[in-house]
Structure formats: structure tokens, C-alpha cells
C-alpha positions as CSV (number, residue, x, y, z in Angstrom):
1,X,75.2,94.6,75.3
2,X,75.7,98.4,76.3
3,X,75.0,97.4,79.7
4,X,77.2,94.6,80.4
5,X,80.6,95.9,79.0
6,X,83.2,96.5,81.2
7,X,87.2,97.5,81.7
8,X,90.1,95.8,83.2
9,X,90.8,97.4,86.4
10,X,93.2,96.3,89.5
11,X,90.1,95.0,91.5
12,X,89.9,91.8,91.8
13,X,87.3,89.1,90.2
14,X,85.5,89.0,92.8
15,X,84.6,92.7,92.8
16,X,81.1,93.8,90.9
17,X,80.8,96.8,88.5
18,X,78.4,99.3,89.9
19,X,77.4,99.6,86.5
20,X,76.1,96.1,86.0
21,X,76.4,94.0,89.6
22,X,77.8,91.4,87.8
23,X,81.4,90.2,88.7
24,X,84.4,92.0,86.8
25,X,86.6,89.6,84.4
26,X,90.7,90.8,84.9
27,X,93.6,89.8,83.0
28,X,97.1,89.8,84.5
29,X,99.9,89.9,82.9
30,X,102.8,87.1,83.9
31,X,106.3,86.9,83.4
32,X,106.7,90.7,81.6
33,X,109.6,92.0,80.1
34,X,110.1,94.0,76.8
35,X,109.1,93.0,73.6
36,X,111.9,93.2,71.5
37,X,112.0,93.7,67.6
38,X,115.6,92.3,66.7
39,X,118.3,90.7,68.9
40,X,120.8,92.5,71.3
41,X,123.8,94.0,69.8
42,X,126.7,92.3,70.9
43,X,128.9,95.1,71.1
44,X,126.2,96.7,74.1
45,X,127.4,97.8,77.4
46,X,124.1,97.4,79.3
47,X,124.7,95.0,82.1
48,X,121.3,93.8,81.8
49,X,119.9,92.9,78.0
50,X,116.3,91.8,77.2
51,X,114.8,89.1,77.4
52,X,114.2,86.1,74.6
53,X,112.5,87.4,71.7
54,X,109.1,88.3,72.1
55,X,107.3,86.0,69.0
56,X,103.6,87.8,69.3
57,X,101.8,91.0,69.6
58,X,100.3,89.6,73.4
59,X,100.9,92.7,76.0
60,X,103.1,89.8,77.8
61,X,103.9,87.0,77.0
62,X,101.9,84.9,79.3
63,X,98.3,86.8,80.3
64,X,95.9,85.2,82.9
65,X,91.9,85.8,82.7
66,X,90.0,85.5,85.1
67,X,86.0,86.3,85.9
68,X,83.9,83.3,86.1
69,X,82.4,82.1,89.2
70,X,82.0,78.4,87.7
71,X,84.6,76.1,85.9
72,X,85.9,77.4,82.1
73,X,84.0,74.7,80.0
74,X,85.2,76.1,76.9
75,X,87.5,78.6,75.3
76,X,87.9,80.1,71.4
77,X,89.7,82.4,69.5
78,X,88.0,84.4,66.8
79,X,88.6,83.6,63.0
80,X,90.9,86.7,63.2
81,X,92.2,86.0,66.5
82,X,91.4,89.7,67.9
83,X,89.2,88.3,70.3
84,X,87.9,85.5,73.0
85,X,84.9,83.7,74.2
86,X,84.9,82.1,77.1
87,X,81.5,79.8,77.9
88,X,81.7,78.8,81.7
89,X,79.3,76.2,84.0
90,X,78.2,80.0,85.6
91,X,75.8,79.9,82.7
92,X,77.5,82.8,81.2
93,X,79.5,83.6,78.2
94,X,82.2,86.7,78.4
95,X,83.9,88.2,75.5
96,X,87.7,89.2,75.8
97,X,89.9,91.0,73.9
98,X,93.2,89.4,72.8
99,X,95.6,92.1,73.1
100,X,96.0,95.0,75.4
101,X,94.9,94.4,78.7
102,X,92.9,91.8,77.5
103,X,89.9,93.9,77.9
104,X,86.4,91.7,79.3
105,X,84.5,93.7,76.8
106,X,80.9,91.9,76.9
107,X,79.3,89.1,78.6
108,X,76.3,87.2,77.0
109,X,73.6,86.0,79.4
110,X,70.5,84.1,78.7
111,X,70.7,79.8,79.4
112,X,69.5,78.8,82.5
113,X,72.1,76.0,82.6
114,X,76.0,76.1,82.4
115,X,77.6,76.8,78.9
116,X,79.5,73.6,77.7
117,X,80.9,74.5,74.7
118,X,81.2,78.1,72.4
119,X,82.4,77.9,68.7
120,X,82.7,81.0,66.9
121,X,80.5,81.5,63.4
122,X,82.7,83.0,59.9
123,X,83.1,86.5,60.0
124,X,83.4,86.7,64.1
125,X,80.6,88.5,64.6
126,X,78.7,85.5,65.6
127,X,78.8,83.2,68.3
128,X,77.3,79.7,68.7
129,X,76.4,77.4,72.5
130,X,75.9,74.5,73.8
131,X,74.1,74.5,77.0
132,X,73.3,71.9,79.8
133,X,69.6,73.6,79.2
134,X,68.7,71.5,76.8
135,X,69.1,74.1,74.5
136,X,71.9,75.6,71.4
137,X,71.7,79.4,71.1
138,X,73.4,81.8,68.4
139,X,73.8,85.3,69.3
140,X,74.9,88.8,67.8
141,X,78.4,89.5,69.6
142,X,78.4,93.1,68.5
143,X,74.7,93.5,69.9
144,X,75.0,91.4,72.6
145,X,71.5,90.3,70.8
146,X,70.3,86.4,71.2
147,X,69.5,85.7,67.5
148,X,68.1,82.1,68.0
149,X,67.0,79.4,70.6
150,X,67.2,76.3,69.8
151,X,65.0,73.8,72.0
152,X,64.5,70.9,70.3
153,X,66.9,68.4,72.6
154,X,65.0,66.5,75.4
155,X,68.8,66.7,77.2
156,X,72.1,68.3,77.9
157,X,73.7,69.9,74.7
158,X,77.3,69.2,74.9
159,X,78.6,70.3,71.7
160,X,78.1,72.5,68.8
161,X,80.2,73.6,65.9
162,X,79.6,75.8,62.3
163,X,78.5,73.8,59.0
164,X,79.4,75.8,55.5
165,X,82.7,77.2,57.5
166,X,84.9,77.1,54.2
167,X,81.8,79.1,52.4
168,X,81.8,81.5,55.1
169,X,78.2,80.5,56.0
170,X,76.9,82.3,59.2
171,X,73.2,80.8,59.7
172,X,73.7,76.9,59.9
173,X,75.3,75.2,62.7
174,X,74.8,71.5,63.9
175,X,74.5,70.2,67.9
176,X,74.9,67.2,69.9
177,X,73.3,66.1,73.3
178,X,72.5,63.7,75.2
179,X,69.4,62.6,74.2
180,X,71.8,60.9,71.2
181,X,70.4,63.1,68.5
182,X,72.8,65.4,65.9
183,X,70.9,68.7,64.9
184,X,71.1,70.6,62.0
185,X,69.7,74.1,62.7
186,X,69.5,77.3,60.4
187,X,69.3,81.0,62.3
188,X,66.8,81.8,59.9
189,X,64.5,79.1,59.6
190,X,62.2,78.2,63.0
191,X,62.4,74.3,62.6
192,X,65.7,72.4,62.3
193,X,67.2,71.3,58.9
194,X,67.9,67.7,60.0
195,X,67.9,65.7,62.8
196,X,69.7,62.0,63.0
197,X,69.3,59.9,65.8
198,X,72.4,57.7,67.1
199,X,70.4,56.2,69.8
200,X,73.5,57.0,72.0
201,X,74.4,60.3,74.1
202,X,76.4,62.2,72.0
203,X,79.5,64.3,73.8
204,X,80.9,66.2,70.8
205,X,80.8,67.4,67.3
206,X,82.8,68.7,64.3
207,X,82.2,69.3,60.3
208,X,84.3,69.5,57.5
209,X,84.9,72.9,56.2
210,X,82.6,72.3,53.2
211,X,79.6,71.3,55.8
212,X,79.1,67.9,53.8
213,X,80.5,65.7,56.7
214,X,80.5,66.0,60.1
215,X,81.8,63.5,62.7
216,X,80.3,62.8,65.9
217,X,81.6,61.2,69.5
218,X,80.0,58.9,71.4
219,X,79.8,56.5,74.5
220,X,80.7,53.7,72.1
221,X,83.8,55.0,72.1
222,X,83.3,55.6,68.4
223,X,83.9,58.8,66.0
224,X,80.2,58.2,64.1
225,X,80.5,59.9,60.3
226,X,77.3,61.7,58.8
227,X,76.7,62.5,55.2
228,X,74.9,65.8,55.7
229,X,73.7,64.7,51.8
230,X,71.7,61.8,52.8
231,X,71.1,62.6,56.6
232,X,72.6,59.6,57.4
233,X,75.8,57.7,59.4
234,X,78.2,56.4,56.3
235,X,81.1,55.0,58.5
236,X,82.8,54.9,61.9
237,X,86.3,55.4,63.5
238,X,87.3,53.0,66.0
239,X,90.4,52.3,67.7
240,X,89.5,54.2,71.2
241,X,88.4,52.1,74.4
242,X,86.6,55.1,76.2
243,X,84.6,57.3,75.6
244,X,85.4,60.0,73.2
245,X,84.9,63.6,74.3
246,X,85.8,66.1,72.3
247,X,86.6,66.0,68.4
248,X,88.5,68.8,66.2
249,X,88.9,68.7,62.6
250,X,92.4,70.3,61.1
251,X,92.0,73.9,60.1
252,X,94.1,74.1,57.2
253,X,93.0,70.9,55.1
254,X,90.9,69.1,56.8
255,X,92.3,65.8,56.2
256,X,92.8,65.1,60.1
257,X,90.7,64.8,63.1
258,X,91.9,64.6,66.8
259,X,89.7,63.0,69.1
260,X,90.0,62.8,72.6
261,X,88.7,59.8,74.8
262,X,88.8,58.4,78.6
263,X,91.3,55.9,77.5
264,X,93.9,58.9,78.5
265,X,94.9,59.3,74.7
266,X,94.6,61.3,71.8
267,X,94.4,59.8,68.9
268,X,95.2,61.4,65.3
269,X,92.3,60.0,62.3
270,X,93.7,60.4,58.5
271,X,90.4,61.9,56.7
272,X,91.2,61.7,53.1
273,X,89.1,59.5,51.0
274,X,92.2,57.1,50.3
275,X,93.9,56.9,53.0
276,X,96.5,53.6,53.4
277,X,95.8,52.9,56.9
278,X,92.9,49.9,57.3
279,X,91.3,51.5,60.2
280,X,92.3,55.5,59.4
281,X,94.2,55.9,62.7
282,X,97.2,57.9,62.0
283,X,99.0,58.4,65.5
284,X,98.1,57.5,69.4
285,X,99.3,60.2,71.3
286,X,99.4,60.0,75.0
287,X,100.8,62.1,78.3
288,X,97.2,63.9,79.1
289,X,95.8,61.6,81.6
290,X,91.8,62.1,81.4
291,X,91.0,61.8,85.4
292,X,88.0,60.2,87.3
293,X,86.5,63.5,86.8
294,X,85.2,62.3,83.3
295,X,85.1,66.2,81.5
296,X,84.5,66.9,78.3
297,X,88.5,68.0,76.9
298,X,88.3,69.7,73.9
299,X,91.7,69.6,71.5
300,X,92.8,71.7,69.0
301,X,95.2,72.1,66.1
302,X,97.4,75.1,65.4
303,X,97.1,76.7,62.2
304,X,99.7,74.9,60.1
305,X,98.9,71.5,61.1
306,X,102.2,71.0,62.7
307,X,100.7,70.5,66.2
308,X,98.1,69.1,68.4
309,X,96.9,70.2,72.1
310,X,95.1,69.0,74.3
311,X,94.1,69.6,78.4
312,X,94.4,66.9,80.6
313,X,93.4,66.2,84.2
314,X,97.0,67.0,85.5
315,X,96.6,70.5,85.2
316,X,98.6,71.0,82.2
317,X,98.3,71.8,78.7
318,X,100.0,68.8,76.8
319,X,101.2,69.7,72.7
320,X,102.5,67.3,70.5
321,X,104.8,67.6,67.3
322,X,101.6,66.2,64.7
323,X,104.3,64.2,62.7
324,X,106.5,63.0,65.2
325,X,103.7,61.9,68.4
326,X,106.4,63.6,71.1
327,X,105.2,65.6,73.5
328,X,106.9,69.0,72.7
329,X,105.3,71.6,75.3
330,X,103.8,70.7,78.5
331,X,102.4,73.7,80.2
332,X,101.8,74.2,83.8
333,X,99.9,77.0,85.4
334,X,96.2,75.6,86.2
335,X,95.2,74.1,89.7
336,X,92.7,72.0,87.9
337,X,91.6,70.0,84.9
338,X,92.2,71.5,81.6
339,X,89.2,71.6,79.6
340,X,90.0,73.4,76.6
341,X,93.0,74.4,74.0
342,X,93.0,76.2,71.4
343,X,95.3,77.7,68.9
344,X,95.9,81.5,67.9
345,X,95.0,81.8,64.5
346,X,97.9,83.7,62.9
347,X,100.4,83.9,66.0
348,X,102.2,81.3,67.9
349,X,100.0,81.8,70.5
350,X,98.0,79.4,72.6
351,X,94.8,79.4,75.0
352,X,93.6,77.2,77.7
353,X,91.0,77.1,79.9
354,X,89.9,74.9,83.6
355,X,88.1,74.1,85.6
356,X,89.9,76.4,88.4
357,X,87.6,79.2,86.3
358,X,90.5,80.6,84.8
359,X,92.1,81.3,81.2
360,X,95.9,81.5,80.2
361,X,96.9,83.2,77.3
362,X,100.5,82.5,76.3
363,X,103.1,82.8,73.4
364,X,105.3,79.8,72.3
């Protein structure tokens, strides 16, 4: 890992670091102007005040990251929301600081296809993939150390996510791929837990917190639900008429999942065992086009379950009021698709990533 950290500097991404002949990721910061800690005083004689109150601890309040040399596939904050992982279709994975300069600290190298999704593991030390290499990996972030390969798919892994999350369990993740099987793997064991077939490429995953459920998304243009108990499908979500691509479960208490589909909508699934609604679909949200370009959009929720984001093939980040189904933010900025969002994890603070190989890092 010692060998492939690097600093900011004013070169740009293009440039390689001596040290390492790799390409240096840079962060620029847009729209800057002071952070302020309380509102002007009205009784000031400056003919020129600050700015709208700064509401996070970002350098400014919009950063952009850049690096890659292939699309941004996928994009994460950390459990604590000090730093960034950034998986890419150049087959790398580069680790970011959140504040400052937005420092590209690390980058993690070892799949010999393009990284299509990153999920952080509890404690943030830890770092799960999903490769087009037929394979899942989970490495040491601190070490830069690949802790386990997992090589068990015959095809294209498009998805992975943490099982045990609410325990704080840092060994057993699941994965998804196209060969239409959902793996269970543990770090420390050499075979998987559990494998479940669906007979059906599978393009994304996501657990409960307790690591008892997880949902998958399919080209039946179902959400598939697994009893991690009995190994074994219990129910399905239905309502979408495309195929659904990416899948997030709500942070906070994980009684809702978005899902995102090539029907060009989001739609919003009510989780809890009672729920009133016959088919569990809460809300339809729509305004994020999905695009001939078919790519997996990942969407997100921020931390108090009062919105949902998602990208979209108009080159904008879309977020909607979770209650109300209006679109309340659409962000510009990318020159192409918009393949991941996610929330900050304490801050107002969003983070998208494209296909244009680039990151935005931005207040609300």
C-alpha cells in the first residue's frame, strides 16, 4: 500500500507519480468561498458579505475527483464518512479522503477486469468488490493487503454488499453475478457459506442490517427475497417492467428498499413484516431516465430516511423528498451517465459518480 499512496498536487490526472507510474487522482475544489460559522451581522459595513452558510466540514462546498482512466462504476462513503472508495471499469479501486484536499491516499489493484461495484465492511477498515473477473475480493484498506479471492462465479460479478452489518460483522459478505447465483462467502473460511441459484443473471444485491434477509435484482424485473435461515427465495417484489439494477436498503431502519430498473423509475418497497399495501410498493418515483446505455445505477438513502437519490442517464443526480415522491435536488455537473449516489453519513453531504470517470463531492 506504501507504494501506491499519493498527494494531491496541481498536475493534472493525466500526469504519473514518479513514485508509482500509475496516474495521479486530483480533487478540485468548485464554487469556494468562506465557510462561515454564524450569519452576517446586519449592522456590517463590508460591501461584500459571505456567502450562504456553509452546512459541512468539505474544504468547499462542491469538490471534483478525478483519476480514473475508465468510467466510475461505483462510489462509497465510509461508515464514518472520513473517507471514499471509488471502484472504476480501469480495474482499479482508489481511496480518497473526504476532507481537505480530498487527498487520493491509496489505490488497490489486483482484478483483471473492471470493478463494478465497492461496499465498505463495519469498522471501515475493510473493503469489499465486485468484479467483471468473475470474481468478489475483500481487502485490508490500511494494508493495502488483498485478504480474500473469491472465484466461485462462472460470470461477471455485479454486485456485493456486507451481511451481519448491524452486528458489526467484518468477515461475511454476499455476491451476485451473472451466472444467476447469490453467494455467501466468509474471509475466513476457504469455501462459501451458501450458494442459491435464481437461474437468472443477477445485477444487484442488498441485506438487512441483521444479515437474515437479503434482496436480490434480476432480469425478471423482480426484487427476489432470500431467507439467509433456510438458504432459500421466500417472496418477490414486483411492480417494475425492466430490469432492476441496483437495490439499497434504508440505513436507519431498514423498513425500505429503493430499487432502480430500466423502466426509468425508482420505486420505493415498504419492508416491514405488516405492511398495508398488497404488493409492498410504497412510492414510484420518476425524473432519472435510465438511457439505451443499460448501466448498472446504484441509489441511495441519506441517513435519516428523509431522501432518496439516484443517477440517471441525463447526467444528473436526481433526489427525492422520501415522503412526498417530488423531485427536490437535481444536480448537474457530469458529461455522462450517473452511476452512483450515495449519501454522507453524518453531514448533508452527497457523492456521485459517471461514467465521464469523475467524482463530485457536494454539500446540500
Amino acid at each position: 500500500m506504501a507504494d501506491h499512496k499519493r498527494k494531491v498536487s496541481s498536475a493534472s490526472s493525466s500526469d504519473e507519480n514518479p513514485a508509482t507510474g500509475y496516474a495521479q487522482g486530483t480533487a478540485v475544489a468548485l464554487m469556494k468561498r468562506p465557510k462561515t460559522s454564524e450569519a452576517p451581522d446586519s449592522d456590517s459595513t463590508a460591501l461584500v458579505q459571505a456567502g450562504p452558510k456553509r452546512t459541512s466540514g468539505l474544504q468547499a462546498p462542491i469538490m471534483h475527483l478525478t483519476g480514473h482512466s475508465g468510467e466510475v462504476t461505483s462510489c462509497r462513503f465510509s461508515g464514518d464518512g472520513e473517507r471514499i472508495a471509488s471502484g472504476s471499469a480501469d480495474k482499479q479501486v482508489f481511496l480518497w479522503s473526504t476532507y481537505g484536499d480530498c487527498a487520493n491516499y491509496g489505490v488497490l489493484q489486483g482484478h483483471k477486469g473492471g470493478i463494478l461495484e465497492v461496499q465498505w465492511m463495519p469498522g471501515n477498515e475493510k473493503l469489499i468488490t465486485a468484479s467483471a473477473d468473475h470474481t468478489a475480493a475483500i481487502w485490508d484498506t490500511v494494508t493495502g493487503e488483498r485478504l480474500k479471492r473469491c472465484r466461485h462465479h462462472t460470470a461477471a460479478v455485479n454486485s456485493c454488499c456486507p451481511l451481519n452489518e448491524g452486528t458489526g460483522d467484518t468477515s461475511t459478505f454476499a455476491s451476485a453475478s451473472d451466472d444467476g447465483r447469490l453467494i455467501v462467502w466468509d474471509a475466513r473460511a476457504r469455501h462459501p457459506a451458501a450458494v442459491m441459484d435464481h437461474r437468472l443473471p443477477l445485477t444487484s444485491v442488498a441485506a438487512s442490517a441483521c444479515g437474515t434477509t437479503v434482496y436480490s435484482g434480476s432480469l425478471d424485473n423482480a426484487v427476489t427475497i432470500w431467507d439467509m435461515r433456510t438458504r432459500s427465495a421466500v417472496d418477490s417484489l414486483r411492480g417494475h417492467s425492466g430490469t432492476v439494477m441496483g437495490l439499497s436498503v434504508s440505513p436507519r431502519t431498514g423498513n425500505y428498499l429503493a430499487s432502480t430498473s430500466l423502466d426509468n423509475t425508482v420505486r420505493l418497497w415498504d419492508l416491514r413484516p405488516y405492511s398495508k399495501l398488497l404488493n409492498r410498493c410504497e412510492r414510484v418515483f420518476t425524473g432519472a431516465p435510465h438511457g439505451f446505455e443499460m448501466n448498472l445505477i446504484r441509489p441511495a438513502f441519506d441517513k435519516d430516511e428523509m431522501m432518496v437519490a439516484s443517477g440517471s442517464a441525463d447526467r444528473t443526480l436526481t433526489i427525492w423528498g422520501l415522503r412526498s415522491g417530488e423531485i427536490r435536488y437535481k444536480l448537474p455537473g457530469h458529461k455522462g451517465c450517473v452511476t452512483q449516489a450515495d449519501f454522507h453519513p453524518r453531514e448533508p453531504v452527497v457523492l456521485s459518480g459517471s461514467v465521464d470517470r469523475s467524482m463530485f463531492v457536494g454539500e446540500l
